[in-house]
C-alpha positions in Angstrom: 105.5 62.6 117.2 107.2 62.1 120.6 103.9 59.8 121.7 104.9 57.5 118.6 108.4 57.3 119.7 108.2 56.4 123.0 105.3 54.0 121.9 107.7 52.6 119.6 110.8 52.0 122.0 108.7 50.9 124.6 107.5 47.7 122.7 110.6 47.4 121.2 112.0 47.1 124.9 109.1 44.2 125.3 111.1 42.4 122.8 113.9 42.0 125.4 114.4 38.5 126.7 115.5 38.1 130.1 117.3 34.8 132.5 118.3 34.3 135.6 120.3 31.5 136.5 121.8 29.9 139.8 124.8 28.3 138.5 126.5 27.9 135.5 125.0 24.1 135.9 122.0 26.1 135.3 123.3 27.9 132.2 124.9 24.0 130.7 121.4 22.5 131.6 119.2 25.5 130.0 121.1 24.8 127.2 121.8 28.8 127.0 123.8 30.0 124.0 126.5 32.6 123.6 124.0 35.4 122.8 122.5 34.5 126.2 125.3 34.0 128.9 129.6 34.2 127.6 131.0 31.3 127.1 133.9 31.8 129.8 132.3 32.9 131.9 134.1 31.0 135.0 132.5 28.2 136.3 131.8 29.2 139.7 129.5 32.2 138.6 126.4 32.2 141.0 123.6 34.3 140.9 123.8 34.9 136.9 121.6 37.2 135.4 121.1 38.3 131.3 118.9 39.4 129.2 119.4 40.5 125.3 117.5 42.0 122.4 116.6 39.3 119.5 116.2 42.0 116.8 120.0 42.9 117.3 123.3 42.2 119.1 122.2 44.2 122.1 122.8 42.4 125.6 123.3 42.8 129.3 124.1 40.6 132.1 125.6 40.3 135.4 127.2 37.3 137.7 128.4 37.2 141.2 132.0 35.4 141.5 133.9 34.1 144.4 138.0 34.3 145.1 138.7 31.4 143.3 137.0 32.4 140.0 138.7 35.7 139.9 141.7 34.8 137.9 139.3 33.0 135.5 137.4 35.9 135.0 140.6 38.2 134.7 141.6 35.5 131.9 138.8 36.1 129.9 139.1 40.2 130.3 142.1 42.2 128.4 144.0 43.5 131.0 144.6 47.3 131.0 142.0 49.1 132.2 139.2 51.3 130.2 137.8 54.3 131.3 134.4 54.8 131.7 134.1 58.7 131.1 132.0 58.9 128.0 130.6 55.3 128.3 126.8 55.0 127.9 124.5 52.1 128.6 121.3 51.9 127.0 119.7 49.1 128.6 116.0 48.9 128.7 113.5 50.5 131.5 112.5 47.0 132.4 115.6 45.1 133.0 114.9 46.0 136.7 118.3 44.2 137.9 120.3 46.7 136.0 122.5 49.0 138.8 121.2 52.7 138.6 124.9 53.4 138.3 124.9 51.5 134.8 122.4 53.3 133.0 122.4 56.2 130.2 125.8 57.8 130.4 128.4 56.5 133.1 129.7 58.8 135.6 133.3 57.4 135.5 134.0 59.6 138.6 131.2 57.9 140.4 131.6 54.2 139.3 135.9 54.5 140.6 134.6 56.0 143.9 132.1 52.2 144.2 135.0 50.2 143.5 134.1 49.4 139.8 136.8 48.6 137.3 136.2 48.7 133.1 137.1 46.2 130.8 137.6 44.7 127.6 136.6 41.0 126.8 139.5 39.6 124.7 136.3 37.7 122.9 133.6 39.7 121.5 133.2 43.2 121.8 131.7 43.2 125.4 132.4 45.6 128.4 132.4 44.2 131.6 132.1 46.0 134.5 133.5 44.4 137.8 134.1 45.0 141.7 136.7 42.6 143.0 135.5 43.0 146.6 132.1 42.1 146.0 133.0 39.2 143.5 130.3 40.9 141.0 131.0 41.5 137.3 128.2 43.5 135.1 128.4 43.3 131.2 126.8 44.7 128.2 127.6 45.0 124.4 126.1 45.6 121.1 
């Protein structure tokens, strides 16, 4: 029964479709939609990265962000803080990208210590992850 399981998540997971992007030029040109990359997503994102589930709302992604996009990302985020204790990610084995941090349930201790802050998006239901030092913002939702 376990065998069948894990047979069954794991080509569930093969289902997963996965980009990578430069720019957001990249993201305009692709022609990627909202299921693929947030729409406000600010402008200057670099180094974009997404991937989602086609069977269901399920997706992931991550951007690098420089100083002058910072207040365009905070626009886009609600602005109290959320805490991470009890937060799990269940992103797919293969999304290789994914911090080790991020995955299954979130130590909240751990992710303050790295400099990571939790948020709402005030569209959607997604929860971005972000370190304003590094300019790097992780999100996921379902």
């Amino acid at each position: 029964m376990l065998l069948l399981a894990l047979g069954v998540s794991a080509c569930r997971d093969r289902d997963i479709l996965t980009f990578s992007f430069a720019s957001m030029a990249e993201v305009h040109a692709a022609g990627a939609d909202a299921r693929d990359i947030p729409k406000s997503i600010p402008e200057g994102a670099h180094d974009i990265r997404a991937a989602h589930d086609p069977d269901s709302h399920r997706r992931w992604g991550l951007f690098d962000f420089g100083p002058n996009d910072a207040e365009a990302l905070r626009a886009m985020l609600k602005p109290e803080e959320v805490s991470l204790a009890g937060v799990e990610c269940d992103i797919p084995g293969r999304i290789e990208w994914w911090p080790v941090i991020l995955r299954g349930p979130v130590n909240a201790e751990q992710a303050t210590l790295a400099g990571l802050r939790a948020y709402r998006s005030r569209e959607g239901d997604l929860l971005f992850v972000v370190h304003w030092r590094q300019g790097r913002a992780y999100y996921w939702g379902n």
